[in-house]
N, C-alpha and C positions, 0 to 999 in steps of 0.2 A: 204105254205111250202109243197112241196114236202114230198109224204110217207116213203120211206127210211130214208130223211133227219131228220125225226120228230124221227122214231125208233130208227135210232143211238143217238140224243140228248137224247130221254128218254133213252137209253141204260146207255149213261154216265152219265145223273142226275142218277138213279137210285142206281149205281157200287157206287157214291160220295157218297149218302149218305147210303148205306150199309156200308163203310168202317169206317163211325162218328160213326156206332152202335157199329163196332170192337174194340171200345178205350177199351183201359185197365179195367179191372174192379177193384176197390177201397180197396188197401190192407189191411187187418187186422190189419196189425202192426202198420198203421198209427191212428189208431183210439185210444184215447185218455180214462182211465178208472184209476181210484180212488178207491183203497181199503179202506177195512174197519175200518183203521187206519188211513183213510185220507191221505196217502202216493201215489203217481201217479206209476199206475204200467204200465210197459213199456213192452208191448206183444213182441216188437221188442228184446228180451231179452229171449223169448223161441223158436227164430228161433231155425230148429234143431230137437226140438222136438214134439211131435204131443200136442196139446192142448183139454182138453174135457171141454166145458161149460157147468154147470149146474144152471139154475133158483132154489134157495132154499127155502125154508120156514122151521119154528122149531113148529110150528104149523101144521102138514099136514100130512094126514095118511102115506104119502112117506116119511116122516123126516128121520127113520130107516136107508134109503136109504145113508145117511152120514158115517154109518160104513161100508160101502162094496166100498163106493167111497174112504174112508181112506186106506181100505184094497188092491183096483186097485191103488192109489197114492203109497203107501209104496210099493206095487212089482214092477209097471213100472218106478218109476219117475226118474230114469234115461233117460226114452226115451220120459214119458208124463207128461206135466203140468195139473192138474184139478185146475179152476177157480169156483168158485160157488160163483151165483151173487144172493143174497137175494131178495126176490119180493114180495111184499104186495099185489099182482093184481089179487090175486085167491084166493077166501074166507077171507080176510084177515088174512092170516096166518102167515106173517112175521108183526108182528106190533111194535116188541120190537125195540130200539136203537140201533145203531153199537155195543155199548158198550154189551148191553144184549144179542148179537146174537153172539159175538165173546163167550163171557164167557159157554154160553150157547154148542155153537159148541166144543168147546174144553176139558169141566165139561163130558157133556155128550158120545161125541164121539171121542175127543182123536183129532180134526181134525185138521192138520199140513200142507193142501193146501193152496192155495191163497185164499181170501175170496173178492169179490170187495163191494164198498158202496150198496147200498139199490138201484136195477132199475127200471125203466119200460121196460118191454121185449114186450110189444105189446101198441095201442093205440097213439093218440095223443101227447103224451111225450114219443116215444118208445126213449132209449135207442142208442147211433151211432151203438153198437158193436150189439145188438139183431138185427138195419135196418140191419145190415151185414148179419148177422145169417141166416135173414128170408127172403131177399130179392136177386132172382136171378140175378135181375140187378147189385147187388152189390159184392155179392159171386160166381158168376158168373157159378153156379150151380142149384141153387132151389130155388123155393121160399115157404115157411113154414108160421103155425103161431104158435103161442105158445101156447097150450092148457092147459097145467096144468102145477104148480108146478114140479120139480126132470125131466124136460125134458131138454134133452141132446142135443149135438151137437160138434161133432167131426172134428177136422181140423188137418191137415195135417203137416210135419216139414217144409213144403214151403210157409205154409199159406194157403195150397188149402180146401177148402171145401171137407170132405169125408162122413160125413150121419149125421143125425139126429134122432133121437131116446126117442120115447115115454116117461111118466112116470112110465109105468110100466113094461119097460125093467130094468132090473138091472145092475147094475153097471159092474158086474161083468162077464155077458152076454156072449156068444161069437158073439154077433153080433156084439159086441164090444173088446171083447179081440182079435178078430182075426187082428185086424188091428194095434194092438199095439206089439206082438208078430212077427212082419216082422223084 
């Protein structure tokens, strides 16, 4: 084969398969999640508005962190949903039952967000919605991993990926408020 002839072929294998990486990347909304009443909760349902994910525990020096996420839900939640997804996978600090985590969240901090079943947000049983979270292939932004308890993650009214945010940023933040406040 002729050199030109081979450059142009690899030109166009090449363009082919950069364009298979371009696929869409895997919407939020489609991804399938179970509150904590066992009721299917349907993300597709807070298009519109921006969503913040929080890994919980009532066990975990961050617990606290549930009244200032109540306090961000009660001023934005016309414009934000807060989901808090309970997780056993860090000291085991979530070990109670649905039932004891709901009683517990509500006795204690009043909390009137979404609450999803019990996940795994890292690990060999991660979670669809945390591979989402954490995975740029997926989110089509970053790829993260979940380091503790009360870490956060912010998505968009489009579903896009806008940041991710420690345990020991507060809820209340403005590295978080500012994006809610648009």
């Amino acid at each position: 084969m002729k050199p030109l002839v081979m450059i142009i072929l690899l030109s166009i294998f090449s363009s082919c398969s950069s364009k298979q990486k371009a696929e869409p990347m895997t919407s939020i909304y489609d991804i399938k999640v179970t509150g904590l009443e066992g009721k299917s909760i349907n993300l597709a349902d807070y298009k519109g508005k921006k969503i913040l994910f929080v890994n919980v525990a009532s066990k975990c020096g961050f617990t606290g962190q549930y009244e200032e996420l109540q306090k961000l839900y009660d001023t934005y939640k016309d414009n934000l949903m807060i989901i808090g997804a309970p997780c056993n996978q860090f000291g085991s600090q979530e070990s109670g039952t649905e039932e004891e985590i709901k009683t517990f969240c509500q006795r204690n901090y009043g909390v009137t967000f979404l609450m999803t079943e019990k996940l795994n947000v890292k690990g060999e049983n991660q979670h669809p919605l945390y591979a989402w979270l954490t995975q740029k292939e997926l989110n089509g932004s970053t790829s993260t991993s979940v380091k503790w308890n009360f870490q956060k993650y912010l998505i968009d009214e489009e579903g896009k990926f806008i940041d991710y945010y420690y345990s020991t940023t507060s809820p209340l933040s403005k590295k978080i408020t500012k994006h809610l406040s648009k």
